[in-house]
PyMOL CGO cylinders between C-alpha atoms (Angstrom):
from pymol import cmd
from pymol.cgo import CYLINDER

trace = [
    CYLINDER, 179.83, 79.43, 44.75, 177.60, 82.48, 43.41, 0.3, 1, 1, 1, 1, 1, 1,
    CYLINDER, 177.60, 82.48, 43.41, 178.12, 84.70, 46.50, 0.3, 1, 1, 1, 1, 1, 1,
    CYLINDER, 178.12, 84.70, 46.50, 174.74, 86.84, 45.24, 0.3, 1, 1, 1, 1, 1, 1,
    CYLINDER, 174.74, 86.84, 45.24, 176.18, 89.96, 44.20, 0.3, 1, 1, 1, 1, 1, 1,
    CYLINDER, 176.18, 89.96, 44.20, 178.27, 89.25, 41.18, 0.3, 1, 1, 1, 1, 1, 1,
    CYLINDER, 178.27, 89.25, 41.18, 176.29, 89.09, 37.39, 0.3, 1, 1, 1, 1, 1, 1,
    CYLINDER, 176.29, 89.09, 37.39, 175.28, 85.99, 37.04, 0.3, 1, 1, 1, 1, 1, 1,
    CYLINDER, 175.28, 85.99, 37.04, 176.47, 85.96, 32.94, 0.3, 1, 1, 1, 1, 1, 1,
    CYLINDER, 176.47, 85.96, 32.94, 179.51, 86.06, 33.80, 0.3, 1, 1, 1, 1, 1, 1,
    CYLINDER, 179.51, 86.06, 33.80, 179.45, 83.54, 36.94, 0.3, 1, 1, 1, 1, 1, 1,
    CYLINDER, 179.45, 83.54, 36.94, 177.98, 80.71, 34.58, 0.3, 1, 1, 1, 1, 1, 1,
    CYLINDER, 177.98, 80.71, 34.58, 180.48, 81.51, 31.70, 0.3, 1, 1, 1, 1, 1, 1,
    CYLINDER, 180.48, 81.51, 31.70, 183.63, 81.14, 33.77, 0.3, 1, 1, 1, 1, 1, 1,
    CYLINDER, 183.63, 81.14, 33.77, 182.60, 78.29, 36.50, 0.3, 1, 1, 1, 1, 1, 1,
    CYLINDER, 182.60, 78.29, 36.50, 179.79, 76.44, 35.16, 0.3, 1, 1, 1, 1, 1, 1,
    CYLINDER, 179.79, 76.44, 35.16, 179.66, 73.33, 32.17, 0.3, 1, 1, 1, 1, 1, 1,
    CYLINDER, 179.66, 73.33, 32.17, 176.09, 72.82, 32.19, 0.3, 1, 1, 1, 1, 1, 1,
    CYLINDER, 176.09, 72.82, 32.19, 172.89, 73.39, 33.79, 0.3, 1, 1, 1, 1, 1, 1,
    CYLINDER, 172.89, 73.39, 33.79, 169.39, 73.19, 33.75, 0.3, 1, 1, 1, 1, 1, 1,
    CYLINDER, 169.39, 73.19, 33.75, 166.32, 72.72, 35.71, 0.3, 1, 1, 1, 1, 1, 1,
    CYLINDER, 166.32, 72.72, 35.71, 163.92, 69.93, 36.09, 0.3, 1, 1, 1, 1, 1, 1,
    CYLINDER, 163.92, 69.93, 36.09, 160.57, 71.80, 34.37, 0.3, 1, 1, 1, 1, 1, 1,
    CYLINDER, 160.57, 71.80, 34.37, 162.68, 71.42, 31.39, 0.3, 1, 1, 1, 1, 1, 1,
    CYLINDER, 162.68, 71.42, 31.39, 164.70, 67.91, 32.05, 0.3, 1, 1, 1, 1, 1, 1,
    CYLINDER, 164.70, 67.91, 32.05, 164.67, 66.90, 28.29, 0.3, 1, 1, 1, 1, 1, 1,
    CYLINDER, 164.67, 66.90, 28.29, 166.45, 70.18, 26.94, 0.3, 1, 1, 1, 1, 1, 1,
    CYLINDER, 166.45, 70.18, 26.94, 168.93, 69.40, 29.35, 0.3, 1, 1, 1, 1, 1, 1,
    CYLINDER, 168.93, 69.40, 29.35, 169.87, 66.04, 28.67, 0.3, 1, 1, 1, 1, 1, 1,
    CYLINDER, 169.87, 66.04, 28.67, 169.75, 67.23, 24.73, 0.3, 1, 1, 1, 1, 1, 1,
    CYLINDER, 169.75, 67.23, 24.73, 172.06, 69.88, 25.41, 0.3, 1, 1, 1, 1, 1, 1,
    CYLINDER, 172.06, 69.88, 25.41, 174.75, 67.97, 27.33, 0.3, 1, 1, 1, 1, 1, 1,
    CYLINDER, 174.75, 67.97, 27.33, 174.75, 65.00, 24.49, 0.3, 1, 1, 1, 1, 1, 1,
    CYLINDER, 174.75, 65.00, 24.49, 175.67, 67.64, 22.41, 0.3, 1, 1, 1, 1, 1, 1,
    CYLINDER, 175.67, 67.64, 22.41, 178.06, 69.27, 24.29, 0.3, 1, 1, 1, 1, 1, 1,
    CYLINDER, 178.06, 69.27, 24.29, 179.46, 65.61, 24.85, 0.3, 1, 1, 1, 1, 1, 1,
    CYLINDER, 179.46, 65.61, 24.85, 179.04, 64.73, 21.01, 0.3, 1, 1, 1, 1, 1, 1,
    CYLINDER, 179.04, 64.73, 21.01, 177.11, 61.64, 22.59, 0.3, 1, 1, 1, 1, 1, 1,
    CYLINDER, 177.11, 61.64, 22.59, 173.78, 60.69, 23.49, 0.3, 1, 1, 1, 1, 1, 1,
    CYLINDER, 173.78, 60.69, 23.49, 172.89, 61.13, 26.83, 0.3, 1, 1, 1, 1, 1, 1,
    CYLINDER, 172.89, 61.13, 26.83, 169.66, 60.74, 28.89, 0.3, 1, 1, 1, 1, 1, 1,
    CYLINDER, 169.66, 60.74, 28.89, 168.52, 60.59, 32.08, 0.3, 1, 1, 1, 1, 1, 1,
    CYLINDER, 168.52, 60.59, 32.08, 167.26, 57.48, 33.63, 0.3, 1, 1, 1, 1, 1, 1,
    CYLINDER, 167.26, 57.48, 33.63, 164.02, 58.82, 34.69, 0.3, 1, 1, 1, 1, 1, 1,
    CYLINDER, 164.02, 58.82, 34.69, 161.74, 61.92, 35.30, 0.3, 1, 1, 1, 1, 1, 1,
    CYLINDER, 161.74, 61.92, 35.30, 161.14, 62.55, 39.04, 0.3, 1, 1, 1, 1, 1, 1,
    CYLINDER, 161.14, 62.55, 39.04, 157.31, 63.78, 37.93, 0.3, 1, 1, 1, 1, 1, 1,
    CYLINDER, 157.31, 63.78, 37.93, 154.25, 63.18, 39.22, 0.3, 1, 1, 1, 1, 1, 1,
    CYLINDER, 154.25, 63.18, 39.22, 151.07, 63.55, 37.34, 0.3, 1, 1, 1, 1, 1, 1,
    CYLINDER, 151.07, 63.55, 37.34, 149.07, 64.50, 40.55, 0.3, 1, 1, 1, 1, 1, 1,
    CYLINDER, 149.07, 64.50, 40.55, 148.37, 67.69, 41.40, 0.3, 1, 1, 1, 1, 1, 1,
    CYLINDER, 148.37, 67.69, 41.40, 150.74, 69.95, 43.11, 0.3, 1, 1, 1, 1, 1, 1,
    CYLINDER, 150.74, 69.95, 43.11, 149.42, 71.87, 46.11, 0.3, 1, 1, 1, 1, 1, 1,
    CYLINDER, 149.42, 71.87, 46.11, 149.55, 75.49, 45.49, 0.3, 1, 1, 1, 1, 1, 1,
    CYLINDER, 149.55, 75.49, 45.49, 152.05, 77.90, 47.24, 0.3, 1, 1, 1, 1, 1, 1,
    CYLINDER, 152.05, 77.90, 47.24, 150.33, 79.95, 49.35, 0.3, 1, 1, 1, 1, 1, 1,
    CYLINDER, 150.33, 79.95, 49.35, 151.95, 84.02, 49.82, 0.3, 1, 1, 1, 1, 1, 1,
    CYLINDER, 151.95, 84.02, 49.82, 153.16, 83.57, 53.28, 0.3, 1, 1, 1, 1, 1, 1,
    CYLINDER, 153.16, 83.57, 53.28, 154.98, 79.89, 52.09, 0.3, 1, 1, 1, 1, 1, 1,
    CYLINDER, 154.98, 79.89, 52.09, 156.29, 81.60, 49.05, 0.3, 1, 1, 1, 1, 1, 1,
    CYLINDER, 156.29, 81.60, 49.05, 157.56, 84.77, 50.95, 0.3, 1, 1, 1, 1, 1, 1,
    CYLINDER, 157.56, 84.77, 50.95, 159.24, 82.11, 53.26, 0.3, 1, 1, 1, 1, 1, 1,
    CYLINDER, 159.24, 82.11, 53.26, 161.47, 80.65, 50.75, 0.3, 1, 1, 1, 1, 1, 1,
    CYLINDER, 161.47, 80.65, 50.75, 162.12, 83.71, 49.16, 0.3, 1, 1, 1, 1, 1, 1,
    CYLINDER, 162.12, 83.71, 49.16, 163.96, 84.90, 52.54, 0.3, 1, 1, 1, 1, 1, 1,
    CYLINDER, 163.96, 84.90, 52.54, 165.96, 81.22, 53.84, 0.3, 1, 1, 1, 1, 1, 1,
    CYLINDER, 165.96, 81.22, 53.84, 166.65, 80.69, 49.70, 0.3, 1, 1, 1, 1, 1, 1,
    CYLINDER, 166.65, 80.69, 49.70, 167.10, 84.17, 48.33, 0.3, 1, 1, 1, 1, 1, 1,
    CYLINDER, 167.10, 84.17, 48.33, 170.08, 82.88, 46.10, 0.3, 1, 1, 1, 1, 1, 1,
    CYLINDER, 170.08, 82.88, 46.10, 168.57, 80.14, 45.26, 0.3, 1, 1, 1, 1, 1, 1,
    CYLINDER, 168.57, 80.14, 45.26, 165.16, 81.27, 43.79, 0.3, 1, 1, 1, 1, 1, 1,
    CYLINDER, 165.16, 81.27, 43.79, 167.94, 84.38, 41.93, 0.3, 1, 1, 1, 1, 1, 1,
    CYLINDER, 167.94, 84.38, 41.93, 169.38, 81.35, 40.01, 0.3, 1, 1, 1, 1, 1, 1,
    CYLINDER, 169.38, 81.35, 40.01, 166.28, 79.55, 39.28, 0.3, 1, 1, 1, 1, 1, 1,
    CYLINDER, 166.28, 79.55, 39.28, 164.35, 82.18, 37.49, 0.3, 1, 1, 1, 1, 1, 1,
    CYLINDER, 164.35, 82.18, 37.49, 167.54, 83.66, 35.80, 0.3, 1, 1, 1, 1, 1, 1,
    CYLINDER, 167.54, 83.66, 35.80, 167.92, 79.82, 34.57, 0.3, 1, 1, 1, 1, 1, 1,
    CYLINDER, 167.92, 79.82, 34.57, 164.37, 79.65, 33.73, 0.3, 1, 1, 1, 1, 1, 1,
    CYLINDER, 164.37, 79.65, 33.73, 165.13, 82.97, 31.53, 0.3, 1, 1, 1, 1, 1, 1,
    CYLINDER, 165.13, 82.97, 31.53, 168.05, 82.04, 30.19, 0.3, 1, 1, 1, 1, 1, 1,
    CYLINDER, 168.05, 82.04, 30.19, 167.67, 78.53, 28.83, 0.3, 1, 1, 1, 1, 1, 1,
]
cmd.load_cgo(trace, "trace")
């Protein structure tokens, strides 16, 4: 529902519980349990230990324009959790 323009602060505050990304799975599933005031954790990491082929400028400048939004809310959740 983040239409792009509006500060994200004050998006997550009124419309979102709880978030998190999966380069940091673990502080996730700690924060939830204790916003639950339960354990909680997830059922299994989606990691591989193999090397991930690198992003090349053209790829990355590519995703940047189809998931403009997108990438906005991953590296303001990256600095923000």
């Amino acid at each position: 529902g983040w239409d792009g323009v509006e500060d994200l602060s004050a998006f997550f505050t009124r419309h979102v519980f709880h978030c998190g990304v999966l380069e940091r799975s673990d502080e996730f599933a700690r924060g939830l349990g204790e916003k639950l005031d339960r354990p909680f954790s997830l059922p299994h990491d989606n990691r591989d230990a193999a090397e991930r082929p690198a992003v090349t400028p053209g790829q990355r400048a590519k995703l940047e324009r189809i998931y403009t939004r997108d990438i906005l809310l991953y590296e303001w959740l990256m600095s923000h959790s």
